[in-house]
N, C-alpha and C positions, 0 to 999 in steps of 0.2 A: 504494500500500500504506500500511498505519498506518505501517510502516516499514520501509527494505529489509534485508530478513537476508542482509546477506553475511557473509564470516565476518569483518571484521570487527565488524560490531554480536554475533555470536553469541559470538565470543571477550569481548568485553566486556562484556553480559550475566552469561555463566558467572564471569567475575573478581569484579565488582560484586556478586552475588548470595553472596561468600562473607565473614566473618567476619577480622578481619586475627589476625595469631596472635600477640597479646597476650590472646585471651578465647575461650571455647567456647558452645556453645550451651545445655552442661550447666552454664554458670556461669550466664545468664543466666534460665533457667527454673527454677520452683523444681520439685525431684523429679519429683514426679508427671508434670506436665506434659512434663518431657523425655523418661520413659519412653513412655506414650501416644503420642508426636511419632516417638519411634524406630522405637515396633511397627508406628504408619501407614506412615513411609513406607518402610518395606522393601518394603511392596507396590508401592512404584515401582523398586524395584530398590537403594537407596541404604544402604548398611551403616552401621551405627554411629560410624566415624571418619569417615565424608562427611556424616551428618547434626550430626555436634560442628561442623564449618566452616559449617554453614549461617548464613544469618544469619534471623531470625523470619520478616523477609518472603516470603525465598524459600520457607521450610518452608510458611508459609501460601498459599503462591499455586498451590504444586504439588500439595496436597492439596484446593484446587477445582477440580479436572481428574481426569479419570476415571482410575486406575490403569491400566487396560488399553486404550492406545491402537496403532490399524496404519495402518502410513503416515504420509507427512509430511503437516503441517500444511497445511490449502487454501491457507490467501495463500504458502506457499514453493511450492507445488507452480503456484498462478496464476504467482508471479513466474520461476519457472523456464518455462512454457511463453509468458511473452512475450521474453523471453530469446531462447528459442528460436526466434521469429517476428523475432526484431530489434526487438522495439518497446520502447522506453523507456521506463525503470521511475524511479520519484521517489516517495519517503516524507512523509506528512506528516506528520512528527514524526522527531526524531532519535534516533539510541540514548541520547543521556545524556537527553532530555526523558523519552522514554518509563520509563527507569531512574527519575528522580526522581521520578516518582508517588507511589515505594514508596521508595524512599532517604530522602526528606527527613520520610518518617516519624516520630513520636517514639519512640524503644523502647517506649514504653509501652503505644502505641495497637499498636505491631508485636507486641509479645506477645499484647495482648487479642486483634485480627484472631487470631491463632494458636491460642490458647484457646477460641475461638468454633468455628473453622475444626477444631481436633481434638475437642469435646464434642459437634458438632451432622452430625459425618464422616456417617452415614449417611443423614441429612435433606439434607445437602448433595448428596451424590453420586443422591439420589431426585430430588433438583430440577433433576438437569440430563437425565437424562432426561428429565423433563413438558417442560426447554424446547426438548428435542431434536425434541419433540413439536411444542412452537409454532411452531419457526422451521421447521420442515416445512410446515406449517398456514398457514404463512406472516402468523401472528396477532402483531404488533409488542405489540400493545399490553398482551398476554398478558404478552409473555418482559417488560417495564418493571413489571408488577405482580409478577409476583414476584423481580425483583430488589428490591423496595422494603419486599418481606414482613417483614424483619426488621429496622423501625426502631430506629433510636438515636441520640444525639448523635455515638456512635464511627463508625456508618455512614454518618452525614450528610456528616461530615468526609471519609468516604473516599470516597463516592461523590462529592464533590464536584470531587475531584483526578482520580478513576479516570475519571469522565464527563464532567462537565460544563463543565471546563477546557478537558480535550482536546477536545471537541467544538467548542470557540470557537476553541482553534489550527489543529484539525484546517481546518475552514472556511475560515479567514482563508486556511487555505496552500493548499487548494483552486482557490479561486475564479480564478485565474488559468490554471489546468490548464483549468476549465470554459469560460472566456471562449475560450480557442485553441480547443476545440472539440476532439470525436472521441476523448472522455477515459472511461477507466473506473477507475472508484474502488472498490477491497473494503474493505471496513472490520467490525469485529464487527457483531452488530444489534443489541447494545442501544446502538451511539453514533445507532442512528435514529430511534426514537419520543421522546414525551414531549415537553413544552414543554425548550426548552434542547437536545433535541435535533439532531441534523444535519438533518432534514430539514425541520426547525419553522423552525430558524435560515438555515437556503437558503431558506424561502418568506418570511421577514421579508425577506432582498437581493431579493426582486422574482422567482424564479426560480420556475418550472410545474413541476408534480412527478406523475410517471402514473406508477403502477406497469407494470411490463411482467414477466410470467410464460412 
């Protein structure tokens, strides 16, 4: 898995992702912004005083994910049914690596992401249907073009941590699961296409790559 969710990592997750209570989220955004951020994300269920403890990142990360979700999440649902089989489970990546993507943030860039994330809410949420599309289609190279649609120096920097970091950890911590043999790896699909990519980056170590459908 990118990482294993037990409840440890989920408890720490949910603490990490909130604002320490010297400051509110209405102190940090100016007006507007906090209102917009409130009305959004009630539609994920979250009242008024749970969106004041958010902290930017989180308010931004939860409103690029569709409102209305059923069922748990595929990699908790994969890693509960190896579980199930007794087969052993190993993360590549830890809950504080994955945390600091978005922790070691600057405010600045976390508000901007946030401002981006609540002015562009329905272009956003139309784009993940199309890639609900590709990754259907099973079209990699699709779902990497429009994560790239919206250049900037702000999204350079973020894709840089979000992707292309974790993609070199992710690997490095890999490749030892792969050498033992008899390994399966889930991971999102945009850490697969693209140069710098996981799969770019596995055929630079020498390794065969076949799709199998």
């Amino acid at each position: 898995m990118e990482m294993v969710l037990d409840d440890n990592a989920i408890s720490t997750m949910a603490k990490t992702s909130r604002l320490d209570d010297s400051r509110s989220l209405s102190e940090i955004l100016d007006p507007d912004l906090f209102k917009k951020t409130t009305v959004l994300l009630q539609r994920y269920g979250f009242s008024k005083r749970v969106v004041e403890s958010m902290k930017p990142w989180a308010a931004f990360t939860t409103l690029s994910l569709p409102p209305e979700q059923s069922g748990a999440p595929l990699d908790l649902l994969l890693m509960f049914e190896a579980r199930r089989l007794r087969i052993p489970v190993f993360g590549l990546e830890t809950v504080d690596e994955q945390i600091a993507v978005f922790d070691n943030l600057s405010f600045a860039d976390e508000v901007e992401l946030l401002r981006d994330a609540v002015c562009h809410y329905d272009e956003i949420q139309s784009d993940i249907e199309m890639m609900i599309t590709h990754c259907l289609a099973q079209n990699l190279d699709a779902l990497m073009q429009m994560a790239l649609r919206y250049r900037s120096p702000l999204q350079d920097r973020f894709l840089e941590v979000l992707l292309w970091e974790r993609n070199r950890r992710m690997v490095a911590k890999m490749v030892p699961h792969l050498i033992a043999g008899g390994t399966f790896i889930a991971i999102g699909a945009l850490h697969l296409p693209g140069p710098g990519g996981v799969l770019d980056l596995l055929g630079k170590r020498g390794y065969t790559l076949e799709p199998i459908y």
